[in-house]
DSSP file (Angstrom, degrees, kcal/mol; ACC not computed):
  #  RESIDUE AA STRUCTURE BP1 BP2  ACC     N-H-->O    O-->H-N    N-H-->O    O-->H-N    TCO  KAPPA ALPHA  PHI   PSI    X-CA   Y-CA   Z-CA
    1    1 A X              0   0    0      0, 0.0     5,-0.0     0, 0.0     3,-0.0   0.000 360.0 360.0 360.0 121.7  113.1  109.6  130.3
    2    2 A X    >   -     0   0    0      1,-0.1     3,-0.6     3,-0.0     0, 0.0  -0.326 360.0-110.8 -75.1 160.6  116.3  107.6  131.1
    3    3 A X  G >  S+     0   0    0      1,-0.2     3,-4.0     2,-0.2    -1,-0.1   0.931 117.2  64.7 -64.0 -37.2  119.0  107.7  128.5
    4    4 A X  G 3  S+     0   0    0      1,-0.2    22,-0.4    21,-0.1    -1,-0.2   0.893  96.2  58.7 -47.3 -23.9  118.0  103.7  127.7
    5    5 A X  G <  S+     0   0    0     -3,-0.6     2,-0.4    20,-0.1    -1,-0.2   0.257  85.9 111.8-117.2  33.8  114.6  104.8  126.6
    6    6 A X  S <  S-     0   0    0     -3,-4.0     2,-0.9    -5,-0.0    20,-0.4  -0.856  70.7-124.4-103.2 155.3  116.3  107.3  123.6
    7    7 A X        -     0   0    0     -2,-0.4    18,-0.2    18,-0.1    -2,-0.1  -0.722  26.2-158.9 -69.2  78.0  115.8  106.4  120.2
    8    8 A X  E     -A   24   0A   0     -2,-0.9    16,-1.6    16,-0.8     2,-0.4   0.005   7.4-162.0 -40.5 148.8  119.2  106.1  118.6
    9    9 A X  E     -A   23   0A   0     14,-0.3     2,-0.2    12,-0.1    14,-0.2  -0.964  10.8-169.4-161.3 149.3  119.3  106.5  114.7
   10   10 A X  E     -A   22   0A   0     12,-0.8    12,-2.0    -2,-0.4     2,-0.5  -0.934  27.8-126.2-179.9 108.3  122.2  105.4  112.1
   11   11 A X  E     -A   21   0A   0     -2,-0.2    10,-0.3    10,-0.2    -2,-0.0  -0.737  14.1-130.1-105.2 152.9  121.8  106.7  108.5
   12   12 A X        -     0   0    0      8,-1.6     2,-0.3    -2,-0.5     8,-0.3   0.128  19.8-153.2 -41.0 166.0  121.9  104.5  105.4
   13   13 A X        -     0   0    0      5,-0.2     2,-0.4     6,-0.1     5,-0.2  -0.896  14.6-177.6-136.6 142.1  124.0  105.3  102.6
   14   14 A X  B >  S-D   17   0B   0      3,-0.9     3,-1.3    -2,-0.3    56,-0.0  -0.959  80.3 -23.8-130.0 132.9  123.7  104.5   98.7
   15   15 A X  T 3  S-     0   0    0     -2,-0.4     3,-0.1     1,-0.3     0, 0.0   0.642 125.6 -49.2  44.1  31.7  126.1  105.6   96.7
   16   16 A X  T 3  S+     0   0    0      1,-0.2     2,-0.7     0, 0.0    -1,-0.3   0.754 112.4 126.9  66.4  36.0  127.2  108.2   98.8
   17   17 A X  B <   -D   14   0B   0     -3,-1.3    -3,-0.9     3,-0.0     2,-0.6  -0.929  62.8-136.9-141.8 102.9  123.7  109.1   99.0
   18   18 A X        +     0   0    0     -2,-0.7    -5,-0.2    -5,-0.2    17,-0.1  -0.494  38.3 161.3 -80.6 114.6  122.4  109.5  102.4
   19   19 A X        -     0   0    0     -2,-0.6    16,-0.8     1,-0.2     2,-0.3   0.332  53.4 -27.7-113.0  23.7  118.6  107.6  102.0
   20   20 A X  E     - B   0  34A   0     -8,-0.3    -8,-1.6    14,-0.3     2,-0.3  -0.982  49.7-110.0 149.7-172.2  117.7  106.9  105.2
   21   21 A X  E     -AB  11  33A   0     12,-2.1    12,-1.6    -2,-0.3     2,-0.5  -0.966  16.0-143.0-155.2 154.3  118.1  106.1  108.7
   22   22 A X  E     -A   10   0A   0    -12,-2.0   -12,-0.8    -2,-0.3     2,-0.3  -0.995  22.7-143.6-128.2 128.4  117.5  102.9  111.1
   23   23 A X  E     -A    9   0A   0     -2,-0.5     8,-1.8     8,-0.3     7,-1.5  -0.764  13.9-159.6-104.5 161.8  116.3  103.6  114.4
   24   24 A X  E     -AC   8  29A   0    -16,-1.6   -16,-0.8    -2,-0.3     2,-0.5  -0.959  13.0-174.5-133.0 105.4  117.4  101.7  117.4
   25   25 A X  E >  S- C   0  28A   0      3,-0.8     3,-2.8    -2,-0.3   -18,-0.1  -0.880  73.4 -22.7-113.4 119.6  116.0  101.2  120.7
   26   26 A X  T 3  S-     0   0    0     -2,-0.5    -1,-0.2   -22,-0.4   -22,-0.0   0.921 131.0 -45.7  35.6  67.1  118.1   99.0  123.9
   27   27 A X  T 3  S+     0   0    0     -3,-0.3    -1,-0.3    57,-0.0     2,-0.2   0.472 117.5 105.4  71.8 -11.3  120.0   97.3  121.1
   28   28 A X  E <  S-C   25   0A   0     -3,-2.8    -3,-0.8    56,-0.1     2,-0.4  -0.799  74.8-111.3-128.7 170.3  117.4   96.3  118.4
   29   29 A X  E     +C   24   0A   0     -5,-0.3    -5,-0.2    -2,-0.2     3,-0.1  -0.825  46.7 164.9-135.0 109.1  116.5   97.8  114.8
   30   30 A X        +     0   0    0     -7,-1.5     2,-0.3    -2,-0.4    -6,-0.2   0.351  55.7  29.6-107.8  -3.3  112.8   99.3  115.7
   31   31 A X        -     0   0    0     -8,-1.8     2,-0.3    -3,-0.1    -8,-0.3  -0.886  52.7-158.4-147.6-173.9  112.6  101.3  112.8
   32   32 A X        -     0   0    0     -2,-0.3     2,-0.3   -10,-0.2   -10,-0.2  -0.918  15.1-168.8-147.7 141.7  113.2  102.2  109.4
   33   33 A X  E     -B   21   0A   0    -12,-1.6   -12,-2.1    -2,-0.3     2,-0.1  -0.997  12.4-159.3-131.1 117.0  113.1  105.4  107.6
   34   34 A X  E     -B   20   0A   0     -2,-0.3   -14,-0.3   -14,-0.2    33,-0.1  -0.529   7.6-160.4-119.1 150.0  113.2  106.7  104.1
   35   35 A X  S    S+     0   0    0    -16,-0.8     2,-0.2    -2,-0.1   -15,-0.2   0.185  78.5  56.3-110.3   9.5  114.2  110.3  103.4
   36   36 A X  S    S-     0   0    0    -17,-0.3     2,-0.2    10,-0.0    -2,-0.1  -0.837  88.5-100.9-123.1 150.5  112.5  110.0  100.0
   37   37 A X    >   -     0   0    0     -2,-0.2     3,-2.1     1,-0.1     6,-0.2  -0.391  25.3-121.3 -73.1 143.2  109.5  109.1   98.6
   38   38 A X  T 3  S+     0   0    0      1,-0.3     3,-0.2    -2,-0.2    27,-0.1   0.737 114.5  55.2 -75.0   3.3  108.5  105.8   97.1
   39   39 A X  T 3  S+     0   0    0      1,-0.2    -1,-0.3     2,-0.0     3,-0.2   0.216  83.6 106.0-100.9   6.8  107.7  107.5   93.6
   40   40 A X    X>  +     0   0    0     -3,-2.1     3,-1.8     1,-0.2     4,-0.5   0.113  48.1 172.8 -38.8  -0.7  111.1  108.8   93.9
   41   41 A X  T 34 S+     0   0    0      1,-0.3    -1,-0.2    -3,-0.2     6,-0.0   0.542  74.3  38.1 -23.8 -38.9  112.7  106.6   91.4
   42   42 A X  T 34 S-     0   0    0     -3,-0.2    -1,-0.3     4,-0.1    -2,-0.0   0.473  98.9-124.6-126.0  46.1  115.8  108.1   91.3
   43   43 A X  T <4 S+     0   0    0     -3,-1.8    -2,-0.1    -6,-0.2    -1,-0.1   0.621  71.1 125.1  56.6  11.7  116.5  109.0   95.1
   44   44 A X  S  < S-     0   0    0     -4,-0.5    -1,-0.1     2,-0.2    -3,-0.1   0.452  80.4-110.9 -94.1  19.9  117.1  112.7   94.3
   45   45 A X  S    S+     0   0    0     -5,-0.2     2,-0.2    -8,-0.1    -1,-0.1   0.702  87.9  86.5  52.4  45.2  114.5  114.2   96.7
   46   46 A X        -     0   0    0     -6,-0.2     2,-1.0    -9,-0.1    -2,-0.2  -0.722  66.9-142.6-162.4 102.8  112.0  115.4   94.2
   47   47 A X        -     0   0    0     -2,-0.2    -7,-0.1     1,-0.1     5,-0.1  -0.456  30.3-157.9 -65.1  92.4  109.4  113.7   92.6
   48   48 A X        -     0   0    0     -2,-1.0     4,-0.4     1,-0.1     5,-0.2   0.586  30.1 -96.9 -80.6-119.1  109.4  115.1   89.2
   49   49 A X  S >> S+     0   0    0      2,-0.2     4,-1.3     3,-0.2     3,-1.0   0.932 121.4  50.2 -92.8 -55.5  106.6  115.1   86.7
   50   50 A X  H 3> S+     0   0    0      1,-0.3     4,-0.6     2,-0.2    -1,-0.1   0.696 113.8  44.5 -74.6 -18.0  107.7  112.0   84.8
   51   51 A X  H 34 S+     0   0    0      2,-0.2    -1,-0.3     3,-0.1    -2,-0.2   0.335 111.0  51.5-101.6  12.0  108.1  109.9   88.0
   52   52 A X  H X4 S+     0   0    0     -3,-1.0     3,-5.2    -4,-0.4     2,-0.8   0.640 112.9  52.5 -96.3 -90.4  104.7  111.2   89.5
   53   53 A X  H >X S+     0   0    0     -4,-1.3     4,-0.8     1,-0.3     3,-0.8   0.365 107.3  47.6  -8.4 -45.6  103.3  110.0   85.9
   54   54 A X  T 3< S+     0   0    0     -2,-0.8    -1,-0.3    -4,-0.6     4,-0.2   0.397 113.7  49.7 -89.7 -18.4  104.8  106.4   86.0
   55   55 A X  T <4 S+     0   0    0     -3,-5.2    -1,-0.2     2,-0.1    -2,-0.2   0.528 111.2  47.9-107.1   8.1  103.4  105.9   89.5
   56   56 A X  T <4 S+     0   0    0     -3,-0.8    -2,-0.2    -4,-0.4    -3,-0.1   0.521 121.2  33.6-133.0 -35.6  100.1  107.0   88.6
   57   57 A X  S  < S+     0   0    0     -4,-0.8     2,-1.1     1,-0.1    -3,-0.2   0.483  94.1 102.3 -99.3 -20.5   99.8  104.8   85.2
   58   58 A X        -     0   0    0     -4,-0.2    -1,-0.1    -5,-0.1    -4,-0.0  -0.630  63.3-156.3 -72.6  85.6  101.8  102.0   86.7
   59   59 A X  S    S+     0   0    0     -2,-1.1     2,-0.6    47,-0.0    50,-0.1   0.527  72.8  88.8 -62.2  20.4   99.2   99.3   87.7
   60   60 A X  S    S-     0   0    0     49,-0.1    42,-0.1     2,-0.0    -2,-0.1  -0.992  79.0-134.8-111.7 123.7  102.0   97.9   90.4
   61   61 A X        -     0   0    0     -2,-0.6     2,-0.4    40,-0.3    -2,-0.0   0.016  22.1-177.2 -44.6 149.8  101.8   99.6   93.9
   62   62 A X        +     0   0    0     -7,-0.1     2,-0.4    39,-0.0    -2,-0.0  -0.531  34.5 146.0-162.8  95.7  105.8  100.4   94.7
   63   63 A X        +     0   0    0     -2,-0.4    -2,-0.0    35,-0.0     0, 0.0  -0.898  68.6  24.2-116.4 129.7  104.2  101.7   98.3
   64   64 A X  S  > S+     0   0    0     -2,-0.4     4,-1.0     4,-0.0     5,-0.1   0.539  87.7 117.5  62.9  15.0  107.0  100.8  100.7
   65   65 A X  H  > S+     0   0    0      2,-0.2     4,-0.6     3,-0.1     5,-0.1   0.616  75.7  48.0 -75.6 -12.8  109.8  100.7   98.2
   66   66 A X  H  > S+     0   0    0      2,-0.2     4,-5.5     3,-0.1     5,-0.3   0.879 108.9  49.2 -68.7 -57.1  111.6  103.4   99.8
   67   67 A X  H  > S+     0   0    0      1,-0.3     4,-1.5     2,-0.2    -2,-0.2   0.868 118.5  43.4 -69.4 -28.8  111.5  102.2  103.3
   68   68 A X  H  X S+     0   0    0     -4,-1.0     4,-1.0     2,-0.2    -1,-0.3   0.686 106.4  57.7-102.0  -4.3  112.8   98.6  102.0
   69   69 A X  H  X>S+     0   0    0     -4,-0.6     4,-3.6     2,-0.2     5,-0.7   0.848 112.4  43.2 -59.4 -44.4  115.4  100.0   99.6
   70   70 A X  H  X5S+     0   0    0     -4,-5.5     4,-3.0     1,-0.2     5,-0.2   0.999 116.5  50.8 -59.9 -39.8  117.0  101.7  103.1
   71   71 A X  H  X5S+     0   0    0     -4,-1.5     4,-0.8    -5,-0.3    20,-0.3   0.817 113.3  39.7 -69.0 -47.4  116.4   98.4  104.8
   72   72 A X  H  <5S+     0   0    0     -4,-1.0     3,-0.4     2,-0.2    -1,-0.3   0.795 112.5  57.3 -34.8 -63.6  118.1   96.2  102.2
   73   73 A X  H ><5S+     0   0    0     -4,-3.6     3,-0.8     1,-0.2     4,-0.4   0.876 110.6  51.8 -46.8 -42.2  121.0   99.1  101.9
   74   74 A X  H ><<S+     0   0    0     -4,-3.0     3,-1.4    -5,-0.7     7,-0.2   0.849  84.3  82.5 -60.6 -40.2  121.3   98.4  105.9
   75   75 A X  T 3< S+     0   0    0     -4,-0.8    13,-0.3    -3,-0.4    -1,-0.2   0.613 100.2  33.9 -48.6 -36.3  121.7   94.9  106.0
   76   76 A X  T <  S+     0   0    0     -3,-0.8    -1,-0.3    -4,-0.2    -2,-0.1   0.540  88.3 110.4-122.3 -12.0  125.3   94.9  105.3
   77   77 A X    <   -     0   0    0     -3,-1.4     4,-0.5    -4,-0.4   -65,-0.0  -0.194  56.4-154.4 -38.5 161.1  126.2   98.4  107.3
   78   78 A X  S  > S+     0   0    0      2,-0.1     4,-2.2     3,-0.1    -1,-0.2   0.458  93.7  68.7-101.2   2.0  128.2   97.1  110.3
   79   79 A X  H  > S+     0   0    0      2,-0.2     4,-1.8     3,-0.1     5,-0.1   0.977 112.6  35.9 -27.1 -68.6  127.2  100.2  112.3
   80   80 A X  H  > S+     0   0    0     -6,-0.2     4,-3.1     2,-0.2     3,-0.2   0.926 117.9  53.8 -42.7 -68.9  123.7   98.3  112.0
   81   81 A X  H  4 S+     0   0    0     -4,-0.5     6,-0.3    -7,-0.2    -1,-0.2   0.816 104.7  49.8  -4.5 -88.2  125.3   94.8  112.3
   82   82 A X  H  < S+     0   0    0     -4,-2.2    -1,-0.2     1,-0.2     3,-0.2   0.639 120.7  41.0 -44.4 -43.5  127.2   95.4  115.4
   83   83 A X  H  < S+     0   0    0     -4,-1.8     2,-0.5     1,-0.3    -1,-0.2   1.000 129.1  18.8 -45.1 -79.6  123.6   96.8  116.9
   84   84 A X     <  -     0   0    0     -4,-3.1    -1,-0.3     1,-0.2     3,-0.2  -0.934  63.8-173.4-113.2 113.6  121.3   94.5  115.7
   85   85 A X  S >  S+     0   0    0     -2,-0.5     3,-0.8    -3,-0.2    -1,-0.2   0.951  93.3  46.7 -53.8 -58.0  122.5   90.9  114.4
   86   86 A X  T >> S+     0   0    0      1,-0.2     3,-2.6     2,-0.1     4,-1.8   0.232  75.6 107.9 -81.7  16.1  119.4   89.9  113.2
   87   87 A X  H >> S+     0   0    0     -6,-0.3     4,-2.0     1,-0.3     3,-0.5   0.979  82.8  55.5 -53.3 -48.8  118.5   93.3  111.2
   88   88 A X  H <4 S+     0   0    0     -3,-0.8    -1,-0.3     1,-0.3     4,-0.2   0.508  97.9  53.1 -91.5  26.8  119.1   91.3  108.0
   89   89 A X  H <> S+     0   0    0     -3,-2.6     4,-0.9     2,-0.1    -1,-0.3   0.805 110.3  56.7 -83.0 -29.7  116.9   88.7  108.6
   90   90 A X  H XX S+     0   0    0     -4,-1.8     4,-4.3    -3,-0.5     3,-0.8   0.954 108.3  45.0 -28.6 -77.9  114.6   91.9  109.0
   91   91 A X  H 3X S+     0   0    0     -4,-2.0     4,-1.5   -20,-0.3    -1,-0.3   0.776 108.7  47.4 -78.6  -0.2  115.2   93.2  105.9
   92   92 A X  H 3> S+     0   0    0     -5,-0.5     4,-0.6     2,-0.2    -1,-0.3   0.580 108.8  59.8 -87.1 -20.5  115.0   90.5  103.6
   93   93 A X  H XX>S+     0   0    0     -4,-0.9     4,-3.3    -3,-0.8     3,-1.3   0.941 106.7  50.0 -75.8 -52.8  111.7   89.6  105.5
   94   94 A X  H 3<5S+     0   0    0     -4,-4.3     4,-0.3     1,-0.3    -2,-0.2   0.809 107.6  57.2 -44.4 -33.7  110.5   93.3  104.3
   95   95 A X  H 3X5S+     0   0    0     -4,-1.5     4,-2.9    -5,-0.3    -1,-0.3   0.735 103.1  49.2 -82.1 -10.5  111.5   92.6  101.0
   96   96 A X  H <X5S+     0   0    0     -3,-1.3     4,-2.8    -4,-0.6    -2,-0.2   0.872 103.9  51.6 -79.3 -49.3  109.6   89.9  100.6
   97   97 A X  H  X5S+     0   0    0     -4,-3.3     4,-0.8     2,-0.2    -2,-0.2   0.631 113.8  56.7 -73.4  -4.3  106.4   91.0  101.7
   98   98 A X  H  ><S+     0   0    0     -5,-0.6     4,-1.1    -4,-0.3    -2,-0.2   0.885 111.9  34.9 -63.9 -59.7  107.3   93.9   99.1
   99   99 A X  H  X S+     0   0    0     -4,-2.9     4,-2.8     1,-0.2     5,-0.4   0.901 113.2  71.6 -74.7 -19.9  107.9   91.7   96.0
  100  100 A X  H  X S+     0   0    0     -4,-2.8     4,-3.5     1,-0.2     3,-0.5   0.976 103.3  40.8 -25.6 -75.2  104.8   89.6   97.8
  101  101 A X  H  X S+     0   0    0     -4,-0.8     4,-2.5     1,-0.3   -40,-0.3   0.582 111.3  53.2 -81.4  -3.8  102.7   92.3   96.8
  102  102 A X  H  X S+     0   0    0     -4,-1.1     4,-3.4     2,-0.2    -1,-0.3   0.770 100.6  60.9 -83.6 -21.4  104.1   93.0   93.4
  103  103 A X  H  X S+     0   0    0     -4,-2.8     4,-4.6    -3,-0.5     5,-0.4   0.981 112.4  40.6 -51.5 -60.5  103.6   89.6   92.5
  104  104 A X  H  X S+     0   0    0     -4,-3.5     4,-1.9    -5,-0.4     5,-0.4   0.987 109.3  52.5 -66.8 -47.2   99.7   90.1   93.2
  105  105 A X  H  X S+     0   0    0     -4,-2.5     4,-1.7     1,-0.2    -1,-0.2   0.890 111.5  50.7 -53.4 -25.4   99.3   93.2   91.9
  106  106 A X  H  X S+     0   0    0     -4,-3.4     4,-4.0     1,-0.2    -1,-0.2   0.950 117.8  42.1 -45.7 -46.2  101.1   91.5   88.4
  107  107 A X  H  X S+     0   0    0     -4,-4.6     4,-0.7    -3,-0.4     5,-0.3   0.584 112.0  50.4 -83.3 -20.1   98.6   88.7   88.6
  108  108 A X  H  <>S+     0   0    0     -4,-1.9     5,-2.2    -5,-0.4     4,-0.5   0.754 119.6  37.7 -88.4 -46.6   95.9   90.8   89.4
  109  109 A X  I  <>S+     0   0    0     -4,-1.7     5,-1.3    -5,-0.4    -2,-0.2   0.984 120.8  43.6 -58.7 -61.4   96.8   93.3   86.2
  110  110 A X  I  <5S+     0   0    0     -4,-4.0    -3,-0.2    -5,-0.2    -2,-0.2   0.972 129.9  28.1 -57.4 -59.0   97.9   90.4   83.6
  111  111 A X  I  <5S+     0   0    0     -4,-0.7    -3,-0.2    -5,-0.2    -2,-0.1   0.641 132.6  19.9-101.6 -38.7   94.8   88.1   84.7
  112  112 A X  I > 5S+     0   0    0     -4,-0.5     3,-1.1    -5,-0.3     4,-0.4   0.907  97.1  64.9-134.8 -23.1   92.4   90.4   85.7
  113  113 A X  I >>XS+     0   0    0     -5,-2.2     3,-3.1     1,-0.3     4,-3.0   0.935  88.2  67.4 -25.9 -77.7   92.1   93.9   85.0
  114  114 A X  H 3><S+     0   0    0     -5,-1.3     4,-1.3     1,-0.3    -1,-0.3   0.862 114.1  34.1 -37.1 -42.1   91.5   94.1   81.5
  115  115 A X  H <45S+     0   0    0     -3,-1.1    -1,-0.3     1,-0.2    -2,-0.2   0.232 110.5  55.0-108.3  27.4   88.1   92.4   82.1
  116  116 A X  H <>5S+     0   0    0     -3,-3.1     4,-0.7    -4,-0.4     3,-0.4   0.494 108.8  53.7 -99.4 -15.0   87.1   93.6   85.1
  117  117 A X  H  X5S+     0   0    0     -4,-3.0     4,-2.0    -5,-0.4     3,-0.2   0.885 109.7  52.1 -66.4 -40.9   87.7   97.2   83.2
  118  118 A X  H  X<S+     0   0    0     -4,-1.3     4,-0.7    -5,-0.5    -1,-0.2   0.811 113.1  38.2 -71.4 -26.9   85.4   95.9   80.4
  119  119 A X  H  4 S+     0   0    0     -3,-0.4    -1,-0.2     2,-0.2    -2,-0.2   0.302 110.2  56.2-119.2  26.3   82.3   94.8   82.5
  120  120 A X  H  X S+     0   0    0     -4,-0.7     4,-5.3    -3,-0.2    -2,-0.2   0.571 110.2  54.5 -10.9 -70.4   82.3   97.7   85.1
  121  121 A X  H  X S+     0   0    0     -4,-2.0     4,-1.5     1,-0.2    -2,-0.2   0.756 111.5  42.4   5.3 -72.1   82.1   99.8   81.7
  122  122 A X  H  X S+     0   0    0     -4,-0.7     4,-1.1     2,-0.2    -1,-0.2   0.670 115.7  47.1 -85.6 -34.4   79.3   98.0   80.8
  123  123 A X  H  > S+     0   0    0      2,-0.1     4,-1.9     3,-0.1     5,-0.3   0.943 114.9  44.2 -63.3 -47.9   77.7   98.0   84.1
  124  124 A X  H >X S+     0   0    0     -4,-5.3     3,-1.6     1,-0.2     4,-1.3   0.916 109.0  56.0 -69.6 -45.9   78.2  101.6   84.8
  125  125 A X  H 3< S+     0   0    0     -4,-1.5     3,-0.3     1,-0.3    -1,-0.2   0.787 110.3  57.1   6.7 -63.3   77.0  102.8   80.9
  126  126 A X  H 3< S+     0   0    0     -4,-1.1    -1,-0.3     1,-0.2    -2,-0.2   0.800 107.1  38.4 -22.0 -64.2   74.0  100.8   82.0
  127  127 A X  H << S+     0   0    0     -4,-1.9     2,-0.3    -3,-1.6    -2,-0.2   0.548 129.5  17.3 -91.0   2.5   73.0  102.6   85.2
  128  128 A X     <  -     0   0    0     -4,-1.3    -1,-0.2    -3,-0.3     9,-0.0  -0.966  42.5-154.9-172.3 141.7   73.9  106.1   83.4
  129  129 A X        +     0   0    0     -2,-0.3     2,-0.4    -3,-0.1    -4,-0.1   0.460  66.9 109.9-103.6  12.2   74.6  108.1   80.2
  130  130 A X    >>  -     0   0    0      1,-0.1     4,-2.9    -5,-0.1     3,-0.8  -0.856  63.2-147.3 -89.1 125.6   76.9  110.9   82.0
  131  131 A X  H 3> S+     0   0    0     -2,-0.4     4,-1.4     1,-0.3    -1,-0.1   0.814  98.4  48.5 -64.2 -57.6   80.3  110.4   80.8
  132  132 A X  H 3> S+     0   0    0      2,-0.3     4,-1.9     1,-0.2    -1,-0.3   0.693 115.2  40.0 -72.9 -43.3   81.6  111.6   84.4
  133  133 A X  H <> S+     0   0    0     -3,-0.8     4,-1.8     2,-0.3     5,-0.4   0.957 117.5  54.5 -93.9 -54.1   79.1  109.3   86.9
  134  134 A X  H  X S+     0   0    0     -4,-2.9     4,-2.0     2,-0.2     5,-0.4   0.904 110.8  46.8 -53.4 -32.4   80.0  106.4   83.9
  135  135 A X  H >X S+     0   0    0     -4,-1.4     3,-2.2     1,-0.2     4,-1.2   0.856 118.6  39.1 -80.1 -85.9   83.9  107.3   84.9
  136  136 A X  H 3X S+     0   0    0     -4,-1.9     4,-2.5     1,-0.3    -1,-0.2   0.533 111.1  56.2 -60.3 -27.7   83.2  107.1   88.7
  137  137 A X  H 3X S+     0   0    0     -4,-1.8     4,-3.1     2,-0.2    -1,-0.3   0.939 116.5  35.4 -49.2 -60.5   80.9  104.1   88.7
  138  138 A X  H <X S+     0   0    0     -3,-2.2     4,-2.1    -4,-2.0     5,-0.4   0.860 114.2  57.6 -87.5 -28.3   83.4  101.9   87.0
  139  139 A X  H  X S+     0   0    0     -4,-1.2     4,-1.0    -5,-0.4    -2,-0.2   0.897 114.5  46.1 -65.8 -32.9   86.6  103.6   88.8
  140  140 A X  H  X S+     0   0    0     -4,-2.5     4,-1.6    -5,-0.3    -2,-0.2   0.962 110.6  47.9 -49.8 -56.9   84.7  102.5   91.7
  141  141 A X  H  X S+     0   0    0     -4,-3.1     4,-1.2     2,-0.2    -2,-0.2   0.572 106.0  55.8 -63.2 -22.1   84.0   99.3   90.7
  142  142 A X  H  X S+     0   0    0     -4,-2.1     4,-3.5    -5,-0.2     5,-0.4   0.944 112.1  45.8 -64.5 -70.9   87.3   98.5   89.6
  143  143 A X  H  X S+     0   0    0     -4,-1.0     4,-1.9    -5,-0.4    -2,-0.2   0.778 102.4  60.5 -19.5 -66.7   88.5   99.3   93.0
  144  144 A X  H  X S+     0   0    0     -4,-1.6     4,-5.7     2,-0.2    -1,-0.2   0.966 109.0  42.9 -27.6 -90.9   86.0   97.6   94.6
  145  145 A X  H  X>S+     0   0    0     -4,-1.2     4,-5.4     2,-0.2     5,-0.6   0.977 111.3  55.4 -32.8 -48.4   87.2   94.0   92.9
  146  146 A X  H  X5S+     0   0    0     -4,-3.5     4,-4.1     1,-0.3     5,-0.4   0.984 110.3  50.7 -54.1 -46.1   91.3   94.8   93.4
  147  147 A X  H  X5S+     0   0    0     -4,-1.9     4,-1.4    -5,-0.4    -1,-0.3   0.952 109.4  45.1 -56.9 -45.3   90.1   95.1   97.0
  148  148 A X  H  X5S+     0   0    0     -4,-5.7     4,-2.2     2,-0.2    -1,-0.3   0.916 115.4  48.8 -69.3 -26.2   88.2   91.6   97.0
  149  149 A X  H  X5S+     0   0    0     -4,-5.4     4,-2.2     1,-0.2    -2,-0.2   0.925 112.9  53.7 -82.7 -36.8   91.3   89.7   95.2
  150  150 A X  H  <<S+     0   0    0     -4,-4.1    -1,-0.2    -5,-0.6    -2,-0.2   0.776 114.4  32.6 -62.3 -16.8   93.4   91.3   97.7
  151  151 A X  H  < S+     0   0    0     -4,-1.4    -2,-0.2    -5,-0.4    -1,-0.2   0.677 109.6  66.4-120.5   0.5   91.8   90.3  100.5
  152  152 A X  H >< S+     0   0    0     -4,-2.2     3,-3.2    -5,-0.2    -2,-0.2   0.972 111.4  45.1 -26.4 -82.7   90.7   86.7   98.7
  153  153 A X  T 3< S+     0   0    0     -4,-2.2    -2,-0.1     1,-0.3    -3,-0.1   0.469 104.6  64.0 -78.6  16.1   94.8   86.2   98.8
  154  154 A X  T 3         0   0    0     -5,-0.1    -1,-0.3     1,-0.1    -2,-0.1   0.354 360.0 360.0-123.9  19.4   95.3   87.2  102.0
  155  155 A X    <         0   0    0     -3,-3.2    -2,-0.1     0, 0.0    -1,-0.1   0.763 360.0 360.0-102.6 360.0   93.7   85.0  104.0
């Protein structure tokens, strides 16, 4: 392996707060890297109780919010720059298919949830009177739906 075909890496900063790292290959931004979790809310490299609770009860995905906070933090590095010019078209493309997908999951919560929650209920209640197969039936079926309006709006 020639030295051209090592991975070179340049870490992120927040606030004095090392969150990540951009990896580099022959000149171009081929990766991005979070040293945190995306239920991390406040970058201190422990998810505690109350932010595993809030991601768990939170009907908005934040899945890739880590990896596009470093990417967004990067943009302006000029370590990064100097590498890769076009890194911040990069990340601003990443952030967009981020808030992309919070938009649907809003529109999917506000507009449909509440009544797909109600007749899933009522179907599963239907096929069964055990509180535990009624819970999995309608957690299924809930599922089931997000998965068809997600892939409804992505064609």
């Amino acid at each position: 392996m020639s030295n051209s075909d090592m991975m070179e890496w340049i870490e992120v900063t927040k606030f004095q707060r090392k969150i990540g790292a951009i990896g580099f290959l022959e000149g171009k931004a081929v990766a991005v890297v979070a040293y945190y979790d995306d239920r991390d809310g406040n970058m201190d490299g422990k998810v505690s109780i109350g932010e595993r609770i809030a991601s768990f009860v939170s009907p908005i995905s934040i899945e890739g919010s880590a990896v596009t906070e470093v990417a967004m933090s990067a943009r302006f590095d000029m370590d990064v720059i100097e590498r890769d010019a076009s890194f911040g078209n990069m990340a601003v493309n990443m952030w967009l298919n981020f808030a992309r997908g919070l938009v649907l999951d809003g529109i999917y919560a506000v507009y449909f949830s509440r009544g797909i929650k109600t007749v899933g209920k009522g179907v599963a209640s239907t096929i069964t009177k055990n509180a535990v197969k009624e819970f999995v039936i309608r957690k299924g079926f809930e599922k089931a739906v997000k998965e068809a309006f997600q892939e409804a709006v992505n064609r």
